[in-house]
C-alpha positions in Angstrom: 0.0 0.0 0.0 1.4 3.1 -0.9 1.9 6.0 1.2 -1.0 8.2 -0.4 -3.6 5.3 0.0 -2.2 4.4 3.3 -3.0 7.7 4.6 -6.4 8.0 3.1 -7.2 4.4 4.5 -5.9 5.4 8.0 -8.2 8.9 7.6 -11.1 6.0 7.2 -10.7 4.8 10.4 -10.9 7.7 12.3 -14.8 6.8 13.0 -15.1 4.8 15.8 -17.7 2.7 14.0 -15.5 2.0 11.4 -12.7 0.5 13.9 -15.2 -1.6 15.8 -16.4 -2.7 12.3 -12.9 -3.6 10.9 -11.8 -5.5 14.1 -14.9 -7.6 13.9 -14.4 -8.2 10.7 -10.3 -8.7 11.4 -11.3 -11.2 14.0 -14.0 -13.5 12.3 -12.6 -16.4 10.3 -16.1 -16.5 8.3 -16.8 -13.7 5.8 -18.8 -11.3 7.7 -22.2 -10.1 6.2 -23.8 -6.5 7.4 -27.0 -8.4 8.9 -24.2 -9.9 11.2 -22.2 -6.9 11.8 -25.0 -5.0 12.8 -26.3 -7.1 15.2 -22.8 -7.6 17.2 -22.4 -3.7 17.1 -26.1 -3.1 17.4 -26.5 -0.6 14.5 -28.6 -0.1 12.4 -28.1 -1.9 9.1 -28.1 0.8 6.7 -25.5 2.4 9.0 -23.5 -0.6 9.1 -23.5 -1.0 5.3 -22.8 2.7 4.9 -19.6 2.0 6.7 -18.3 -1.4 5.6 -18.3 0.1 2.2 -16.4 3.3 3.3 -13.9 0.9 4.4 -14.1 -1.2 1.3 -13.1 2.2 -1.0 -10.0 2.7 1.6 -9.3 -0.3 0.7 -9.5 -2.1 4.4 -12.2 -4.9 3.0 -12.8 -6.7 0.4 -16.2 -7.5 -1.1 -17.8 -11.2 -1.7 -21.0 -12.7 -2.0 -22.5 -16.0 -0.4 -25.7 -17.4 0.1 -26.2 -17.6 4.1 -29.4 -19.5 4.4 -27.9 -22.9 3.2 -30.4 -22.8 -0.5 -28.5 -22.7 -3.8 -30.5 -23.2 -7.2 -33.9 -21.1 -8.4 -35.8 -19.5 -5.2 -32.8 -19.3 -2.8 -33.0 -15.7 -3.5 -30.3 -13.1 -4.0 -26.7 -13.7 -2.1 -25.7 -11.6 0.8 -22.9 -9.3 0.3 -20.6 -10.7 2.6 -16.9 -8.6 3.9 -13.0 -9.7 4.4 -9.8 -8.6 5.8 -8.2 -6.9 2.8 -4.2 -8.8 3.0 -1.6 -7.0 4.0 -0.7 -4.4 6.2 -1.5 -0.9 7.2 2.0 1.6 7.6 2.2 5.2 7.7 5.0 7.7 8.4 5.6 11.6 8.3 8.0 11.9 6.6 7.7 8.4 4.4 9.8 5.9 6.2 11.0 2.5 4.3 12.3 0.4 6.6 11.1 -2.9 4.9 13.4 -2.3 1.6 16.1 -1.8 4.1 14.9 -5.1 6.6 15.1 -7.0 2.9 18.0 -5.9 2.1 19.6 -6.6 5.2 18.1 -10.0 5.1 19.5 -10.8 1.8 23.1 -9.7 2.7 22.6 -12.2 5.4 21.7 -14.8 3.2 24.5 -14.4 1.0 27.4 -13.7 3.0 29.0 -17.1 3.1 29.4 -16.4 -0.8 31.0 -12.8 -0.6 34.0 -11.3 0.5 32.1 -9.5 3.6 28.7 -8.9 4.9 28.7 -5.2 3.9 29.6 -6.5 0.5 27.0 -8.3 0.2 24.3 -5.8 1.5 26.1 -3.7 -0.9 25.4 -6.1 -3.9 21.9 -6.7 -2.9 21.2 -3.0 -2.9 22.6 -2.3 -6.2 20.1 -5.3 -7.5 17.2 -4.1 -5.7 17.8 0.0 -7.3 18.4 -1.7 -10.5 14.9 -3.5 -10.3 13.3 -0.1 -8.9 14.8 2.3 -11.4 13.3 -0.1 -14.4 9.7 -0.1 -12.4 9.9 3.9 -11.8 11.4 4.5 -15.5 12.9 8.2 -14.2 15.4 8.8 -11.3 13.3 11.5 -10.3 9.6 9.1 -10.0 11.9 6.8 -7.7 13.4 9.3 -6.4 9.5 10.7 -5.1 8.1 7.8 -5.2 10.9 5.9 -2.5 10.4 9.0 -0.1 13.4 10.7 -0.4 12.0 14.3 -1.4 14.4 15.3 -3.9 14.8 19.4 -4.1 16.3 20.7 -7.5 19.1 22.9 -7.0 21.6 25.0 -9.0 24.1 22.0 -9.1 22.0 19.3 -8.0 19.5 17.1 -6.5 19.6 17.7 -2.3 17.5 14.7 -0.6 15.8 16.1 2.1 14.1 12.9 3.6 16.3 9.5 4.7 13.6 7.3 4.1 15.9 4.8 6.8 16.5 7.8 9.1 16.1 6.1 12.6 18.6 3.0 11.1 20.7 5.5 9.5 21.1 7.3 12.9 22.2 4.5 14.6 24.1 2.5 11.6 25.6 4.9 9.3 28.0 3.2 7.5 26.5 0.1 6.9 22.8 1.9 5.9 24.5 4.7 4.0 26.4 2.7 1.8 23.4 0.8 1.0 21.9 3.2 0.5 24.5 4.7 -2.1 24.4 1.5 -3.7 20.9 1.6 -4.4 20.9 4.7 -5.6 23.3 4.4 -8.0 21.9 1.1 -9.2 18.9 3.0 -9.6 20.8 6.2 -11.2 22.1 3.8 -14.1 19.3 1.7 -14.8 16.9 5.5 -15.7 19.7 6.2 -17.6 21.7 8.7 -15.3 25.4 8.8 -14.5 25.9 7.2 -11.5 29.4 8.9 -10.8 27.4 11.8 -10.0 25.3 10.3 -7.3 27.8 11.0 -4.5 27.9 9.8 -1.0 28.3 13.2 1.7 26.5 11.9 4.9 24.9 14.6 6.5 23.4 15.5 10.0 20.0 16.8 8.0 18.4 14.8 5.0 19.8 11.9 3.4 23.6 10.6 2.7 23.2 11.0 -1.0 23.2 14.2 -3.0 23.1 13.7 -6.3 25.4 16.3 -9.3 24.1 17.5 -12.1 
């Protein structure tokens, strides 16, 4: 979930009906229909639909449709609209905040040190593989570049980064993040096409490692 629809699905739950609604829901390991839902909140049913579907456009549920009385065939009338738990998770941060890309590639170094000459070599190697992936998928330097969280400024001689999007990491792992980091970045830098010579590593107390010459 990206960060625009993460924040517009958290906005979604800021009725308390709709939290009691998407914990029932959460909890039950049946498909929950809004006859059902209404009568373990005790609302009213055209409230309770209301909602349900509010949380189905933030994306929170998912729609299906069953037939609840046990009929099938001719005259077992119309199925209920029945509700899910929508997979996956929830996560939002001010500023944008990634630290699952930096969990996986951390993970991966792990996974392939035996094979490398160091652990930071690795994490390095997986990080240029994972920009080089990313910078295909965005197509510009600059889409990733927004896109990743990093909140790139345009200057006179460059591109400033003014959001780490690994900051609390970074803080307290510097030079392992931060070269990561670089890697990705300049994975990500030659793969949309960019020089990645110019994406230079100048850790910094404000903003991200990276600043990037034009």
């Amino acid at each position: 979930m990206d960060q625009e629809v993460a924040i517009g699905a958290a906005a979604a739950l800021h009725d308390p009906i709709r939290r009691r609604l998407l914990q029932l829901v959460s909890a039950s390991i049946h498909p929950v229909t809004r006859d059902a839902a209404g009568a373990s909140l005790g609302v009213s049913r055209s409230t309770v639909a209301f909602h349900l579907d509010r949380l189905v456009d933030a994306g929170l549920l998912t729609v299906g449709y069953q037939q609840v009385n046990g009929r099938v065939g001719p005259g077992s009338g119309r199925p209920a609209k029945t509700y899910v738990r929508t997979p996956g998770e929830l996560s939002v941060s001010l500023p944008e905040r990634h630290y699952d890309l930096m969990g996986d590639l951390l993970a991966t170094a792990i996974e392939t040190a035996p094979n490398a000459s160091s652990p930071l070599t690795a994490l390095r190697t997986a990080a240029a593989t994972a920009g080089r992936e990313a910078g295909h998928t965005a197509g510009t330097l600059a889409r990733l570049l927004a896109e990743a969280g990093y909140e790139p400024v345009q200057g006179a001689h460059g591109i400033s980064l003014a959001n780490c999007p690994f900051h609390r990491l970074a803080r307290r792992h510097t030079e392992v993040v931060c070269a990561a980091n670089h890697s990705f970045l300049c994975a990500a830098a030659e793969a949309t096409g960019n020089d990645p010579d110019r994406v230079l590593l100048e850790p910094s107390a404000a903003g991200c490692c990276v600043w990037i010459e034009s």
